[in-house]
C-alpha positions in Angstrom: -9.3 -3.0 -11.3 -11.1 -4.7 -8.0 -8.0 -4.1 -6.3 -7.2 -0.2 -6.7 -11.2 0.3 -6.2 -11.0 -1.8 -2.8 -7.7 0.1 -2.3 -9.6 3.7 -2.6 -12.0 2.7 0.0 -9.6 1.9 2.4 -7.9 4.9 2.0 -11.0 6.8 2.5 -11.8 4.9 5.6 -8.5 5.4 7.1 -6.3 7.6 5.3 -2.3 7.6 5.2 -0.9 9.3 8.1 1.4 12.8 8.0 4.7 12.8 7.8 6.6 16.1 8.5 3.9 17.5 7.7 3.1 16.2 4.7 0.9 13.3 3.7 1.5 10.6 2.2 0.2 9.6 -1.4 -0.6 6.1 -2.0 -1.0 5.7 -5.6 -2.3 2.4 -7.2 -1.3 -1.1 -6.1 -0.2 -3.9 -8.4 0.2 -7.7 -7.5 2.7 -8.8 -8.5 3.1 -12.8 -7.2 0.0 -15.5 -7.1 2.0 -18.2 -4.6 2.7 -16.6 -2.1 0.2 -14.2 -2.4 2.3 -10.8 -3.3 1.4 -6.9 -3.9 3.2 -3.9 -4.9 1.9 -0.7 -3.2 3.5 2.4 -4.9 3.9 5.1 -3.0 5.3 9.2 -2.1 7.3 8.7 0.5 6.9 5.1 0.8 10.4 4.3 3.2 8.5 6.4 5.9 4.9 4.6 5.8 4.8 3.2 9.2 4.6 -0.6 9.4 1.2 -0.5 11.1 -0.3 1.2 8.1 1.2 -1.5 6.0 -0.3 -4.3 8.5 -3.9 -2.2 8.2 -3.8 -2.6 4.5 -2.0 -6.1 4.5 -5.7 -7.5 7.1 -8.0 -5.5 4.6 -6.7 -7.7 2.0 -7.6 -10.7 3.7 -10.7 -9.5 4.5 -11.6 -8.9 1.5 -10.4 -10.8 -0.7 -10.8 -14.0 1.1 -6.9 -14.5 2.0 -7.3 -15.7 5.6 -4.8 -18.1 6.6 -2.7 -17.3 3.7 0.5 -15.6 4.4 0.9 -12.0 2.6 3.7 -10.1 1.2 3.0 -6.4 0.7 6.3 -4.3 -0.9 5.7 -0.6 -1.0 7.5 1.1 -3.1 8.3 4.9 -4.0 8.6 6.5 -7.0 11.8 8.6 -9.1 11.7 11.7 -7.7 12.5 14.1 -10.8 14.0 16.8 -8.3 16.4 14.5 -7.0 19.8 15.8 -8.6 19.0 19.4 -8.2 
């Protein structure tokens, strides 16, 4: 869709920042609402992307998709881990 592709390039432009170590892996994004506008970002590790990132991605929207003046919701959320219980 127009959205993960636009999603790709602003990961490439300015990737997820480490964690522990570890980088965080943005996955696909969904929206989910029309009024107000609303997106689903799904995420590794998504309790520990830093708000700023979100705000990065949230203003790229806008940009690009014409939302200026239009207030944004952007949830991230992570996935099941399967190694949870052991």
């Amino acid at each position: 869709s127009r959205l993960n592709r636009w999603l790709e390039g602003a990961l490439e432009a300015n990737p997820p920042p480490m964690v522990k170590g570890r980088r965080i892996k943005i996955r696909y994004m969904t929206q989910a609402r029309t009024r107000p506008p609303t997106f689903a970002l799904f995420a590794s590790q998504a309790e520990r992307l830093p708000d700023s990132y979100t705000r990065y991605l949230a203003n790229g929207l806008r940009k690009a998709f014409g939302f200026g003046g239009v207030p944004l919701r952007l949830h991230v959320r992570g996935g099941e881990n399967p190694f949870a219980s052991e």
